[in-house]
N, C-alpha and C positions, 0 to 999 in steps of 0.2 A: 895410332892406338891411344884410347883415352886411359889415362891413370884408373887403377883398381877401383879406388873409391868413388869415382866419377862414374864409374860401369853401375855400380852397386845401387848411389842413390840417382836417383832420375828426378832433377831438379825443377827442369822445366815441367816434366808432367805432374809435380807436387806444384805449381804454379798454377797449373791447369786446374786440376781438381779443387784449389782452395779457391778460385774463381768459380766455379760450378757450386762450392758451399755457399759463398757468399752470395751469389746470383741467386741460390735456391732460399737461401735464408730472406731475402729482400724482396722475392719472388711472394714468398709465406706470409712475410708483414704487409705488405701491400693486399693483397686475399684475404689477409682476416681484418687490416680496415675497413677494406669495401663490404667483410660482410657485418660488422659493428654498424658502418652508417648506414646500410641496406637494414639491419637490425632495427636501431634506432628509429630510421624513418617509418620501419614498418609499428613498433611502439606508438610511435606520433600517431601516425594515420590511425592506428585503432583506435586510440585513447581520446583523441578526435571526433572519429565516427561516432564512438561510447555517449560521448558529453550531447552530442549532434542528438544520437537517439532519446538519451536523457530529458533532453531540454524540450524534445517534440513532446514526449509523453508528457511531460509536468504540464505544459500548455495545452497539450488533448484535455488533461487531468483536471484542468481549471475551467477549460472550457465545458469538458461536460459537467462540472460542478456549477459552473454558474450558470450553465441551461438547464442543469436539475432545481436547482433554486429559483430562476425567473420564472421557469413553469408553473414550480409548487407554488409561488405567490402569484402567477396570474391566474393560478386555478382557486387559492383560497378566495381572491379577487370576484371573481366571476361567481363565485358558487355558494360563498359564505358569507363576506363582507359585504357585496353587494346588496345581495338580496334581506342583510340585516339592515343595511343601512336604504334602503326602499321604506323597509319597515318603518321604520326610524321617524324616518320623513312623512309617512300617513300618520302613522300615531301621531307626531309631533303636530301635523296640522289637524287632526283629532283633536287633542289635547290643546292647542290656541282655541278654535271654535267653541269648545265647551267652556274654556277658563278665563278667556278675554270680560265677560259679561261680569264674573266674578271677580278680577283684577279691576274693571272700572267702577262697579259698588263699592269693592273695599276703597278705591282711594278717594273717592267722593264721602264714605265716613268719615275718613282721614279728615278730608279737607274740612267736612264739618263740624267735627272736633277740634282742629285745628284754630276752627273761627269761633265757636262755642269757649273756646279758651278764653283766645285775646279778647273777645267781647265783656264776657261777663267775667271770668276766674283770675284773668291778669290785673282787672283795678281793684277788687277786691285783695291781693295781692300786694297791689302800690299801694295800698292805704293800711296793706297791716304794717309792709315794709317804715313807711313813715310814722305810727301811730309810734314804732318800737325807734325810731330814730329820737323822736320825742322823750318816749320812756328812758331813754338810754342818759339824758340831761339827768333824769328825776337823781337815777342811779349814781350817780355820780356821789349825792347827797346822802348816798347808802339810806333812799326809802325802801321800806322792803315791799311795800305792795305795789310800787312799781317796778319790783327785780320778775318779783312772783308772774304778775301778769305781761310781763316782757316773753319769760319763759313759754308759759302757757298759749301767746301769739307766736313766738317760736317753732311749739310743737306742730299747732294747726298749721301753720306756711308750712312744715315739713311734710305733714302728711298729704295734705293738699296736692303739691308738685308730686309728691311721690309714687301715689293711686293714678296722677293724671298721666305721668312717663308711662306708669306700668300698661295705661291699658295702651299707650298707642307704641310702645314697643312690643305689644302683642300683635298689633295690628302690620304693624313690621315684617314680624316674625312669620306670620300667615302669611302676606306677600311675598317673603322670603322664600318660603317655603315652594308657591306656586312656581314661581320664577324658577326654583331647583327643577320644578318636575316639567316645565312647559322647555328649559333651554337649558341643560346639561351641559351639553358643549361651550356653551357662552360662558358658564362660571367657572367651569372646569380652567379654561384658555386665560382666566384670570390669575392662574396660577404658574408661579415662572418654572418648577418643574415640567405642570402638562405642556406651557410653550415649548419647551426644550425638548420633549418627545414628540411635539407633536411637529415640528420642525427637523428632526432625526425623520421620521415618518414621511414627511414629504422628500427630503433627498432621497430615499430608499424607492421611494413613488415614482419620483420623477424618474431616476437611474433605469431602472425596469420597467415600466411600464410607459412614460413621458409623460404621464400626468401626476398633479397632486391631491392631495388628500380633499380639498374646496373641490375640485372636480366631480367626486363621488360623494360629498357632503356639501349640503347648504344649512347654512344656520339658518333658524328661523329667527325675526326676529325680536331682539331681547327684550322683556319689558323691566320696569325697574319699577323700585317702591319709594322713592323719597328719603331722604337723608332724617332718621333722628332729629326730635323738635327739643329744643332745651328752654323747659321752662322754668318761670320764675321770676321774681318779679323786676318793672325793670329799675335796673341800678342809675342812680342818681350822680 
């Protein structure tokens, strides 16, 4: 017979049972890691998926944005620009045909103005310049009707050169002018902003389209007027 208190507690089955706690308690952690990393990896996977679908649409998003934009610029292309710049190109050789005949009168005045000058108004000129290099001894002498008439050869050499610039800067100016209205483009592209756009303009050209901007334009070409004549008389 076992001792009273040995009947009472039952030692080995509290043995038993606190193995069955700890089995069930270990049993518990283990099922609720598996379902943490089951968790976890199902987070991943979504948030994966999410980025996956995100990232298609932003590049549908761009695609169809930049097929809406190659269109619209190959339809202002085709429908607008085109047929402006057709225009363009008839006027423009309109406008040479008509103007050419008037650009070669004007620079054949030019040229004989130009000769009209040096012929007759430039030695007339070297001989006032000289008469007043002379006066200039008198002056020295403080005569005054050589100061006076110094002056007075002065004025005339001024006016003289001054009437003669003016008209053949007119004649300039009228050539100028023609040039603006026969070749736009050509003065325009003289300018380092219009090169700057009009070079932005052709990578946008080429990128969409593969052609550039000289493709759907040709310059006609530029005529020019002669550089400013400086007269006066010549220096010794």
């Amino acid at each position: 017979m076992f001792p009273v208190y040995l009947q009472v507690f039952d030692f080995f089955g509290f043995l038993d049972s606190l193995r069955g706690l700890l089995i069930a308690i270990y049993n518990a952690l283990i099922t609720a890691i598996i379902y943490l990393i089951n968790l976890l990896v199902a987070v991943f996977v979504f948030l994966y998926n999410l980025l996956i679908l995100l990232l298609n649409a932003t590049v549908r998003a761009f695609q169809h944005v930049g097929h809406f934009f190659t269109s619209l610029l190959d339809r202002i292309l085709r429908h607008v620009l085109v047929p402006l710049l057709h225009l363009y190109q008839r006027l423009s050789a309109w406008l040479n045909k008509v103007l050419t005949p008037v650009i070669k009168i004007l620079r054949r005045i030019r040229a004989w103005y130009d000769k009209f000058f040096k012929v007759y108004v430039k030695p007339v000129l070297d001989a006032i310049n000289h008469i007043r290099k002379v006066l200039a001894v008198f002056k020295i002498f403080h005569i005054k009707w050589a100061a006076k008439l110094d002056a007075d050869l002065a004025d005339i050499e001024h006016r003289i050169i001054r009437d003669f610039e003016l008209v053949r800067r007119q004649i300039n100016k009228v050539l100028s002018w023609i040039e603006l209205i026969m070749d736009p483009e050509g003065l325009l592209l003289r300018l380092p902003l219009a090169r700057s756009i009009v070079r932005a303009l052709d990578d946008i050209l080429q990128l969409t389209t593969g052609h550039v901007l000289s493709y759907y334009l040709s310059s006609p070409t530029g005529i020019g007027g002669g550089g400013p004549a400086v007269y006066g008389p010549a220096q010794a």
